[in-house]
C-alpha positions as CSV (number, residue, x, y, z in Angstrom):
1,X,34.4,-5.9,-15.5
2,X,35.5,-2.0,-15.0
3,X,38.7,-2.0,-12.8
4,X,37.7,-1.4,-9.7
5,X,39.7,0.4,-6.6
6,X,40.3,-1.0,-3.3
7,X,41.2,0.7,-0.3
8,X,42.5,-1.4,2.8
9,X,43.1,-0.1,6.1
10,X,44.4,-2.5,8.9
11,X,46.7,-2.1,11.1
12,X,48.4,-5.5,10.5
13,X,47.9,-5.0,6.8
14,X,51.0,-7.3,5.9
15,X,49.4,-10.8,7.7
16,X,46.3,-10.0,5.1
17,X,48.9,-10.2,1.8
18,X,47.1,-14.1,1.0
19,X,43.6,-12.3,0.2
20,X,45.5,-9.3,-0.8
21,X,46.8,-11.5,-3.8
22,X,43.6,-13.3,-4.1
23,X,41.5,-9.9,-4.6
24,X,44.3,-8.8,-7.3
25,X,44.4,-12.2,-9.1
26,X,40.3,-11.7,-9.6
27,X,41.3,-8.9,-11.4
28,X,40.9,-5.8,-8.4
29,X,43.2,-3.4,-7.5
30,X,43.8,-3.4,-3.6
31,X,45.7,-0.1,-2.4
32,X,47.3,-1.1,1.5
33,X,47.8,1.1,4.3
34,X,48.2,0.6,8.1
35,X,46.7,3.3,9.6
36,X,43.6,5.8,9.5
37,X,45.9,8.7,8.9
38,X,47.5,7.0,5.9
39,X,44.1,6.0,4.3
40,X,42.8,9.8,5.1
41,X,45.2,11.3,2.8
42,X,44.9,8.5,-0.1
43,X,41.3,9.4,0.1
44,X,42.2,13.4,-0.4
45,X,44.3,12.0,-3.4
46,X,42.5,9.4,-5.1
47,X,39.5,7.7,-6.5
48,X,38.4,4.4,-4.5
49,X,35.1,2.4,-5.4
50,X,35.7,0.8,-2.4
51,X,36.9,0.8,1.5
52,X,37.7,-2.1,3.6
53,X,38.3,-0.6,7.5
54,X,39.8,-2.1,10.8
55,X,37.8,-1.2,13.2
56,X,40.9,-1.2,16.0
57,X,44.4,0.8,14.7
58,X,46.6,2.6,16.2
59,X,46.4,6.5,15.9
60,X,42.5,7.5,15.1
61,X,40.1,4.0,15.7
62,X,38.0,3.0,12.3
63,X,35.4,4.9,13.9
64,X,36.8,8.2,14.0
65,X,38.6,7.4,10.1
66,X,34.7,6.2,8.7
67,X,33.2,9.8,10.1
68,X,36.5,11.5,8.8
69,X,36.0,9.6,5.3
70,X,32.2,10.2,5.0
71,X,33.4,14.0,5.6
72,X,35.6,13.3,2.6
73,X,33.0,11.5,0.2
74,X,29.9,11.0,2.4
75,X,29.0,8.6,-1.2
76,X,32.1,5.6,-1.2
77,X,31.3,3.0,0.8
78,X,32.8,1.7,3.5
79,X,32.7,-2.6,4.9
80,X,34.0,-2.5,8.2
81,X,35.7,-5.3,10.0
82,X,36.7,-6.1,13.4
83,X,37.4,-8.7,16.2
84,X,34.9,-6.9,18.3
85,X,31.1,-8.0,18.3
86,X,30.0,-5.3,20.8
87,X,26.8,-4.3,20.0
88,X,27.3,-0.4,20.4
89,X,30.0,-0.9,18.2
90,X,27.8,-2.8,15.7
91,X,25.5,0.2,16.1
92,X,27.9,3.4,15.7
93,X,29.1,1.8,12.9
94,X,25.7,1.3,10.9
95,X,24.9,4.1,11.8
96,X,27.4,5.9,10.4
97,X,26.3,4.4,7.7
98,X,28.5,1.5,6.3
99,X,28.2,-0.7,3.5
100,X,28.7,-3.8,5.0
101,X,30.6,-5.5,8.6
102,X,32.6,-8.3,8.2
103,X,34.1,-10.0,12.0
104,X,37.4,-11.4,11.9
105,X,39.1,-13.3,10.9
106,X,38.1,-12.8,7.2
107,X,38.2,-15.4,4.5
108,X,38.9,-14.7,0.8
109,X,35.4,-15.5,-0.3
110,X,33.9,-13.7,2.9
111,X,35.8,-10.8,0.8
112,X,35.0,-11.3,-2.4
113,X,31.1,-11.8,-1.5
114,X,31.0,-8.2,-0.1
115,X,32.7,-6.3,-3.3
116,X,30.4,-8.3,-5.7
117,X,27.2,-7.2,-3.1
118,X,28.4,-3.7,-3.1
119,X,30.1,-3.3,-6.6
120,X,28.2,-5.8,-8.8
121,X,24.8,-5.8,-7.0
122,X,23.0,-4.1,-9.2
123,X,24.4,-5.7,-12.2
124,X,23.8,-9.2,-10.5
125,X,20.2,-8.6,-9.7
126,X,19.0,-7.5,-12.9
127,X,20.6,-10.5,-14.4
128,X,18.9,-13.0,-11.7
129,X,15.3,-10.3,-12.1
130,X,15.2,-10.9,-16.0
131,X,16.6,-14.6,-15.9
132,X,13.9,-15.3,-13.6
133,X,11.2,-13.3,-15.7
134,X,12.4,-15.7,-18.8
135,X,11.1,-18.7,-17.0
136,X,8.4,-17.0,-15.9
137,X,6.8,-15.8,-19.1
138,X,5.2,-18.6,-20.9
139,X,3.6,-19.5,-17.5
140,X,2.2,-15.9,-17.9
141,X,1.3,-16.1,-21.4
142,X,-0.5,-19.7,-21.0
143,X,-2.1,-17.5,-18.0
144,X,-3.3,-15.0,-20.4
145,X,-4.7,-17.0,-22.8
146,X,-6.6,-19.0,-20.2
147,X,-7.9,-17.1,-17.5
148,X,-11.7,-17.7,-17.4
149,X,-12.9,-15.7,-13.8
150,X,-12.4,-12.4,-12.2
151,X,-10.6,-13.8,-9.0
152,X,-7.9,-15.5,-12.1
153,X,-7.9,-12.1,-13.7
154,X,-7.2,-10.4,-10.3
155,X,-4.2,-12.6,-9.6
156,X,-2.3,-12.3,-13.0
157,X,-2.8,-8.6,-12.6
158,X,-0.6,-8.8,-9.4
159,X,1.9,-10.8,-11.2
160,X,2.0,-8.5,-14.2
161,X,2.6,-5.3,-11.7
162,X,5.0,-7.3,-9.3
163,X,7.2,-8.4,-12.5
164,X,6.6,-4.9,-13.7
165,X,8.0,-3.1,-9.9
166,X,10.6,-6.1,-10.1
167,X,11.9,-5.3,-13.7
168,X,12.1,-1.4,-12.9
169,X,14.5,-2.1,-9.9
170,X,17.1,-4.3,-11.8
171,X,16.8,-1.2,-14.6
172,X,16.7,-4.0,-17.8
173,X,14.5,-1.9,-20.0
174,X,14.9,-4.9,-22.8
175,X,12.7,-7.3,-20.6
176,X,10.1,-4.4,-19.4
177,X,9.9,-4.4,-23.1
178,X,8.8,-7.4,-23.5
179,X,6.3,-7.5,-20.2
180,X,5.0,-4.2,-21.9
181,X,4.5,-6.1,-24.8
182,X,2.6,-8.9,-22.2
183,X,0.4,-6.9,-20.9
184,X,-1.2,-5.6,-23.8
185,X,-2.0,-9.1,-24.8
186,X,-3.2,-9.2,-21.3
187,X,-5.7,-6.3,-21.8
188,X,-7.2,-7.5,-25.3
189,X,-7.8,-10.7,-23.5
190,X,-9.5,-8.9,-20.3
191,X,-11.9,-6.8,-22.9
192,X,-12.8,-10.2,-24.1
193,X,-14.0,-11.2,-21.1
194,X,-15.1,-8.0,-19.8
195,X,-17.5,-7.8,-23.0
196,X,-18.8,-11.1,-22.2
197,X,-19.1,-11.0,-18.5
198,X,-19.8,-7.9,-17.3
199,X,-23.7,-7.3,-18.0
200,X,-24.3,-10.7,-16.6
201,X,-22.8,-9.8,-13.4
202,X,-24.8,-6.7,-13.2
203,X,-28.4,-9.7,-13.2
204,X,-26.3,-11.8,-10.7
205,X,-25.0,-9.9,-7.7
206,X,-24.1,-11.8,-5.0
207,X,-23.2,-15.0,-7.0
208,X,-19.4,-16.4,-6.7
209,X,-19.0,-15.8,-10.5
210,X,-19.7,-12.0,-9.9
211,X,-16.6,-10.3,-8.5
212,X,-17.2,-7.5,-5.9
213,X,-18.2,-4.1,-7.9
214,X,-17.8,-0.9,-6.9
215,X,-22.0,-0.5,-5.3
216,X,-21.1,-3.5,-3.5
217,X,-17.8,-2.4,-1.5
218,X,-19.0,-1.4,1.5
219,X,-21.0,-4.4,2.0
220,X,-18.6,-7.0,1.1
221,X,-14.7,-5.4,1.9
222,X,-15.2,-2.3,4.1
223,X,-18.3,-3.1,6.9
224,X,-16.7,-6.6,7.9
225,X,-13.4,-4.8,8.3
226,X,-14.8,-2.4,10.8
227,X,-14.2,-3.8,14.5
228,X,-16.1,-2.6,17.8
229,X,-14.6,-0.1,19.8
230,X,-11.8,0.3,17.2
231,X,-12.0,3.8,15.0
232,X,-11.7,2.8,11.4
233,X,-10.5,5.3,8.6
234,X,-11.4,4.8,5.4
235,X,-8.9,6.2,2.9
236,X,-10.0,6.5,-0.6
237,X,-7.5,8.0,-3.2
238,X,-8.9,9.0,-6.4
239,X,-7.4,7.3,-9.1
240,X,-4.5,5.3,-7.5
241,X,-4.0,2.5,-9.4
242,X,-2.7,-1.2,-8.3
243,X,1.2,0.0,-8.8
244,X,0.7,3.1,-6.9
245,X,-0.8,1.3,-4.2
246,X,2.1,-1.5,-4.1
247,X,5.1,1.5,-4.4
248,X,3.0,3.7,-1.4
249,X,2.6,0.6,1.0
250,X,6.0,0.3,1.6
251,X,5.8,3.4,3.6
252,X,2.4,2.6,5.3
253,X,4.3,-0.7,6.6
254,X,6.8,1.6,8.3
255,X,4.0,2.3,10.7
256,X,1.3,-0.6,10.3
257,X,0.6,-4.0,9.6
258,X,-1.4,-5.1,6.9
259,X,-4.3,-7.1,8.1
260,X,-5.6,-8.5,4.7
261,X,-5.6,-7.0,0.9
262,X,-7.9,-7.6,-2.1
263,X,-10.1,-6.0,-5.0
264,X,-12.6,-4.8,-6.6
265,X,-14.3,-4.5,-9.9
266,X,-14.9,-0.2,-10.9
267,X,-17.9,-0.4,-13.0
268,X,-18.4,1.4,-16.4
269,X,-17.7,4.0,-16.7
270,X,-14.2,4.1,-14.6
271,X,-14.7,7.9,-13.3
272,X,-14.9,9.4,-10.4
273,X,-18.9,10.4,-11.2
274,X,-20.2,7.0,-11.5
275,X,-17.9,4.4,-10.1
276,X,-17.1,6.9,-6.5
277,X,-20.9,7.7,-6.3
278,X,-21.9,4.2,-6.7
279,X,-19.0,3.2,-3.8
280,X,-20.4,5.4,-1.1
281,X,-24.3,5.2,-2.0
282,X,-24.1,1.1,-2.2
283,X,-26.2,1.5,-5.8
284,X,-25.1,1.5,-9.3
285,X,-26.2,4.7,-11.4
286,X,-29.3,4.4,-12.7
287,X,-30.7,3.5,-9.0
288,X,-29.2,6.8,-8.1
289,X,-31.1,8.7,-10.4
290,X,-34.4,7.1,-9.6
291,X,-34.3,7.0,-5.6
292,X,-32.3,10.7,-5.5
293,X,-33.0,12.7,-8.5
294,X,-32.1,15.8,-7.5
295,X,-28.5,14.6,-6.7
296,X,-27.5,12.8,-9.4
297,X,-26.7,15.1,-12.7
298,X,-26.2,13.8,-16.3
299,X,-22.7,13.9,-18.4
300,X,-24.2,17.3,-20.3
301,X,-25.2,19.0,-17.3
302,X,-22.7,22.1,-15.8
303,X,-22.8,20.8,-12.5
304,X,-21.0,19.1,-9.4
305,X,-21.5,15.6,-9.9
306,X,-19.6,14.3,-6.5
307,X,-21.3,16.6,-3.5
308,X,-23.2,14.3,-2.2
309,X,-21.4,11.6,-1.3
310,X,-21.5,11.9,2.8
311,X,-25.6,12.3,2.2
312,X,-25.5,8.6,0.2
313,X,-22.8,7.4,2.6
314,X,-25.3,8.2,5.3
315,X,-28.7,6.8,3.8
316,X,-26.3,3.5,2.6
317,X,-25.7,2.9,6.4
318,X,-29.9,3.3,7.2
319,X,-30.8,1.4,4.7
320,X,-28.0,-1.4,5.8
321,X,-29.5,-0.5,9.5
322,X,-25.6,0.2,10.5
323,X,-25.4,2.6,13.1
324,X,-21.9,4.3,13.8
325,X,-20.7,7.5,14.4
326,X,-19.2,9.2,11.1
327,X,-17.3,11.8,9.8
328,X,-16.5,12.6,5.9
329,X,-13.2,15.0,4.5
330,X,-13.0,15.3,1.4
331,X,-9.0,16.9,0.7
332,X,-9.2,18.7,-3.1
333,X,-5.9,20.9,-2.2
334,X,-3.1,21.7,0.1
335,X,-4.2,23.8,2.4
336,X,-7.4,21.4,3.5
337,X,-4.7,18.3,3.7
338,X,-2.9,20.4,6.1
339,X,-6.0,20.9,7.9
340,X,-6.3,17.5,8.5
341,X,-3.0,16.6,9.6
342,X,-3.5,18.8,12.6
343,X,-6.7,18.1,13.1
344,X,-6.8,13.8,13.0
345,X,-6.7,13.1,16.4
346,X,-10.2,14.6,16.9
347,X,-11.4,12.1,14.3
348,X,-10.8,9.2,16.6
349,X,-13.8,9.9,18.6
350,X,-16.0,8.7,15.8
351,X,-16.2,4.6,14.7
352,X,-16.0,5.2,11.2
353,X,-13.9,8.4,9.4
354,X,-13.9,8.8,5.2
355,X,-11.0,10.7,3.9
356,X,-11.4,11.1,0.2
357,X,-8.0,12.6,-1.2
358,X,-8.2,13.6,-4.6
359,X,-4.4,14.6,-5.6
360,X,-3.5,11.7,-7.8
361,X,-6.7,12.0,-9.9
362,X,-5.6,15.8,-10.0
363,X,-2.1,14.9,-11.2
364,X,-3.1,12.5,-14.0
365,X,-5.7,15.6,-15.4
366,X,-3.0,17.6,-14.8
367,X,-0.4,16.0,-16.8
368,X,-2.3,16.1,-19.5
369,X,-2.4,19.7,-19.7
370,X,0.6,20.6,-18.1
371,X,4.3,20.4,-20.6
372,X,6.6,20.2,-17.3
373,X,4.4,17.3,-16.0
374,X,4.3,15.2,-19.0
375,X,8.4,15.5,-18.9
376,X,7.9,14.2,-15.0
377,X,5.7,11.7,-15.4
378,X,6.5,10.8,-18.9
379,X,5.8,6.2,-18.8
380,X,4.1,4.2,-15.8
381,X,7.5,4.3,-14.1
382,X,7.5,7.8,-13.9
383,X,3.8,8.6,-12.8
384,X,4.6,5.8,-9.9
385,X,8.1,7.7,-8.8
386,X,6.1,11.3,-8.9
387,X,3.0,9.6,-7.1
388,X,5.4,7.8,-4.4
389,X,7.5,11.3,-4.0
390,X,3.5,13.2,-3.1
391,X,2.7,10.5,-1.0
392,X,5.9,10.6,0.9
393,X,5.7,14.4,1.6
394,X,1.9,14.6,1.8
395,X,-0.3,15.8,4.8
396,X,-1.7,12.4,4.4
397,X,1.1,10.5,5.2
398,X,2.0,12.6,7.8
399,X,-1.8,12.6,9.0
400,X,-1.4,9.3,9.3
401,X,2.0,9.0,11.2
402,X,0.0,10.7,14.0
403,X,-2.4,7.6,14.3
404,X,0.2,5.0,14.3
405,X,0.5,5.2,18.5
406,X,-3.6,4.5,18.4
407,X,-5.0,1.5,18.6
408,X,-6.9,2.3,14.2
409,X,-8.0,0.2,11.6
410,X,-7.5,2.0,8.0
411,X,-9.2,0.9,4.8
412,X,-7.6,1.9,2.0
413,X,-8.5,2.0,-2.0
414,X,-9.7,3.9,-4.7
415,X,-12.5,4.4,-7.0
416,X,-10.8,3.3,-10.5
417,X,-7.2,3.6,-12.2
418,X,-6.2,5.1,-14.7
419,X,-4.6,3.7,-18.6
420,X,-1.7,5.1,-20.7
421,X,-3.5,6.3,-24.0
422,X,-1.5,5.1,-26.8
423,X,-4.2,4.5,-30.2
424,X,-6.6,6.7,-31.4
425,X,-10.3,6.0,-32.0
426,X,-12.3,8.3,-34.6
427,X,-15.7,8.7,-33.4
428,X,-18.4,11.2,-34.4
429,X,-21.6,12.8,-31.3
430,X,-23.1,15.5,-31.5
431,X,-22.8,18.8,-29.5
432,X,-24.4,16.7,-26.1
433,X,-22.2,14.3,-26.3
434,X,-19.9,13.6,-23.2
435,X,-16.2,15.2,-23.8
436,X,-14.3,11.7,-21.9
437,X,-11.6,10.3,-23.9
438,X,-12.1,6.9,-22.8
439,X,-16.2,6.7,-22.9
440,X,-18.7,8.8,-24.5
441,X,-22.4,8.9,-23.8
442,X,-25.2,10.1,-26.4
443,X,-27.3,10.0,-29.3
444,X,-26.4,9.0,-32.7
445,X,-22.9,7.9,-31.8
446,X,-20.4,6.6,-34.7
447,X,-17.9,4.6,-33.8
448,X,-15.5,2.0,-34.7
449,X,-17.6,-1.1,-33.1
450,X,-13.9,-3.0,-32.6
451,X,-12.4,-0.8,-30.9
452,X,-15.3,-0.2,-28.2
453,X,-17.8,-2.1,-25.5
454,X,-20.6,-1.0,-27.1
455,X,-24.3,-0.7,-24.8
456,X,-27.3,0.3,-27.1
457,X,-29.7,0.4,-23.7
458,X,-27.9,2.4,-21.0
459,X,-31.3,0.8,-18.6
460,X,-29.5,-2.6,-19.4
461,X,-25.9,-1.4,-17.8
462,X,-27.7,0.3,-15.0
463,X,-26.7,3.5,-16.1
464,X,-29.2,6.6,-16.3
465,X,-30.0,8.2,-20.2
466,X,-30.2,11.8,-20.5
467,X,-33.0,11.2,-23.6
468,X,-34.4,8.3,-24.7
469,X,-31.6,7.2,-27.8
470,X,-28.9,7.7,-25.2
471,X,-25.9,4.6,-25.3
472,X,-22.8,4.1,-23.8
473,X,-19.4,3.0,-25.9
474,X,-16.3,2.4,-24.0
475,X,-12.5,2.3,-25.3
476,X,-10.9,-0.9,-25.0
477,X,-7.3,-1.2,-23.5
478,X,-5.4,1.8,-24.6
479,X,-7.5,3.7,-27.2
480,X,-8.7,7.1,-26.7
481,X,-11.9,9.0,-28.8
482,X,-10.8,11.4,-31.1
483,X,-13.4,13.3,-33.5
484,X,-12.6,14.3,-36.8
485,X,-12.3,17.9,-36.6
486,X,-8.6,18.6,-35.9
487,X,-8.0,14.9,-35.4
488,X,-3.9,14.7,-35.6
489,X,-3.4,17.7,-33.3
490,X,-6.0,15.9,-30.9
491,X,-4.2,12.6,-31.4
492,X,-0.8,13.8,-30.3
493,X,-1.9,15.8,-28.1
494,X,-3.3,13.3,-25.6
495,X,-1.3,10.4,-26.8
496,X,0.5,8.8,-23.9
497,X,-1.3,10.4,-21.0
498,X,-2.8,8.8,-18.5
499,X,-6.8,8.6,-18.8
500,X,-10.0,6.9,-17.2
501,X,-13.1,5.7,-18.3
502,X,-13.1,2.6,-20.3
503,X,-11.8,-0.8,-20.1
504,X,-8.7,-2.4,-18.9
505,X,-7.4,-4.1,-15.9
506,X,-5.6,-1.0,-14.9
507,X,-8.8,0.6,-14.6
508,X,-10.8,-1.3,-13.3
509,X,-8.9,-4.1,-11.0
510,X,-8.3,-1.8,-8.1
511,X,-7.0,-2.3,-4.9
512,X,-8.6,-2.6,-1.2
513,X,-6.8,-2.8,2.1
514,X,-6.9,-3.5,5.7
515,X,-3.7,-1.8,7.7
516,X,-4.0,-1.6,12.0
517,X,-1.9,-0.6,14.3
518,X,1.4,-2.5,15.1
């Protein structure tokens, strides 16, 4: 242990010599004064890690000497201690921000307990965090190897991402090595059964085997959430994956309780295009094409391929015979999320509101193309602290804030996630073929058949063809299509972003929602 510096202010400083000598004997050093004046200037002088502070002494009060010191080094912290259990005290105090309160009369472990919280905590925790990892990761890895249905694969995803959030805070980059290591083993294992489940559950909606897909959201997650007489909001953020969502609900909580949370399945491909138009028109794909032709638009066509998702939002409700009054913003920059937060509150005359905010899934594109955000948002960790730090200064959030007096129901999830890229696939299309990293569509595709799921009839998948020898591969857990033409500067170029499309849990596990009012 470092030496570390103790200030102690007290008024009757010579009755406290017993844990004076107890500190010192566990190896501090404890620096004594009697008054606030005295400990003023040894602060003016000298370092200290650490302040212990009578609240009553002659002179200036422990008050005024904690707002003198925090003038001094706003940063040391300060445990305050007193006879007095006032509760305006209590409250000036904490708010002027102290480390810790202590009433006395102290004890010598009551002391030592509050230098180990405030000196040692972070040390301690990441000790307990990866000692309690160690006995949790051959429960994971049995887990892995034995997970046999969606709901099984849902619930070791949390884990993964709540030992992942858990391992970041206690800063033990040996043991996130090792979950890194456990969740790739996790994703060739969720291919597996992604490969053998997923066509079948297209044949069997409905069925307890078949998880909830993207077409079938509204009907099984979002239209029992809605509640009479009770405006609901339905908040979709592109691309915000299961971490994003766990590290940006700690501010939602602020102002709302959570009601209930769970998943759903994207379906292939994991874009925006298939797995967001399927979400608000209640169909998979190739339904789309055949009941609105003119509104869907193949991979190879220059066109919008998400305009018309208020117009199948709309014919989802008739054909569901759901009659509410709606509204739909779609927020693609600044300016417009601005225009929302001044404009909610008129919202809350409809029943049912869709907000699609697209800044995440603008973030991950740009990061790939952008040098200064692949230094921000370099690993996971990163891309969650840049995503929490938008969310936290967003128009959104503060859109949101304004509902928090009104009696609201908000429904919030995404369309996919989004993967780390980390191996290279060579694969060979022709001029038509879709430009994706993480699925391509077309004819006379050449592929490494290990490293992609593989669908020779698009029909089969429920996907629409653009011509007739049109099939569908998909990357597997972090591999990324590269063709051969210029394939190392390719490869290092988009090696470790963040892309969507194919198949892992990141992608396709993705969180829903249900927040109200407190």
């Amino acid at each position: 242990m470092s030496e570390i510096k103790i200030l102690w202010a007290d008024d009757e400083i010579d009755l406290l010599k017993p844990q004076i000598i107890f500190l010192e004997q566990k190896g501090y050093t404890v620096e004594p004064v009697s008054n606030g004046h005295d400990a003023l200037d040894k602060c003016k002088t000298e370092h200290f890690d650490l302040i212990f502070l009578d609240e009553h002494m002659p002179g200036i009060s422990g008050l005024e000497t904690l707002s003198r010191i925090k003038a001094i080094n706003k940063d040391i912290p300060v445990v305050m201690i007193t006879k007095n259990e006032e509760e305006n005290i209590m409250e000036e105090a904490i708010g002027s921000q102290i480390a810790d309160y202590l009433i006395k009369p102290v004890k010598p472990n009551q002391i030592l307990l509050a230098i180990k919280k405030i000196t040692e905590n972070k040390k301690l925790v990441s000790e307990k965090t990866a000692t309690s990892y160690r006995q949790e990761f051959q429960n994971i890895m049995t887990e892995v190897n034995n997970v046999n249905t969606h709901q099984e694969w849902a619930e070791l995803y949390k884990k993964l991402i709540y030992w992942e959030l858990e391992l970041e805070k206690a800063d033990n980059p040996d043991m996130k090595n090792i979950l890194d290591m456990q969740k790739g083993e996790a994703n060739k294992e969720f291919f597996k059964f992604i490969s053998k489940n997923y066509m079948r559950w297209l044949k069997e909606p409905g069925k307890e085997s078949t998880p909830t897909l993207s077409y079938t959201l509204f009907k099984d997650k979002v239209i029992p959430a809605i509640q009479k007489d009770v405006p609901t909001f339905f908040l979709l953020v592109d691309n915000l994956r299961y971490d994003h969502f766990r590290v940006i609900e700690t501010l939602l909580k602020e102002d709302f309780r959570k009601v209930s949370e769970d998943h759903f399945y994207s379906i292939l491909p994991t874009t925006t295009q298939y797995s967001r138009n399927s979400i608000f028109s209640g169909l998979m794909p190739l339904d789309i094409d055949k009941k609105y032709p003119e509104k869907w638009f193949y991979d190879d066509e220059n066109a919008g391929k998400n305009l018309h998702e208020e117009f199948f939002l709309n014919e989802q409700f008739k054909r569901s015979n759901i009659h509410l009054k709606t509204s739909y913003t779609k927020i693609t920059n600044h300016k417009s999320g601005k225009e929302l937060e001044d404009t909610i509150l008129n919202l809350m005359n409809n029943d049912f509101n869709v907000i699609v905010y697209n800044f995440v899934d603008m973030l991950s594109h740009a990061r790939t193309e952008m040098e200064v955000l692949k230094e921000l948002a370099s690993d996971e960790a990163a891309y969650r602290s840049l995503t929490l730090s938008w969310f936290d200064h967003s128009p959104l959030l503060n859109a949101l804030q304004k509902l928090k007096e009104r009696k609201v129901r908000i429904v919030i999830t995404s369309d996919h996630g989004t993967v780390r890229v980390q191996n290279p696939s060579k694969i060979i299309g022709d001029k038509a073929t879709t430009t994706n990293l993480r699925y391509k569509t077309g004819k006379n595709l050449n592929f490494n058949e290990k490293e992609v799921f593989f669908v020779k009839n698009p029909e089969e998948a429920l996907l629409p063809k653009s011509n007739l020898s049109s099939s569908y591969v998909f990357a597997k857990e972090d591999y990324y299509f590269c063709y051969p033409n210029n394939y190392n500067h390719f490869v290092n170029y988009y090696r470790n972003t963040f892309q969507h499309g194919g198949v892992s849990i990141e992608e396709m596990i993705v969180p829903v929602a249900v927040f109200e009012s407190k």
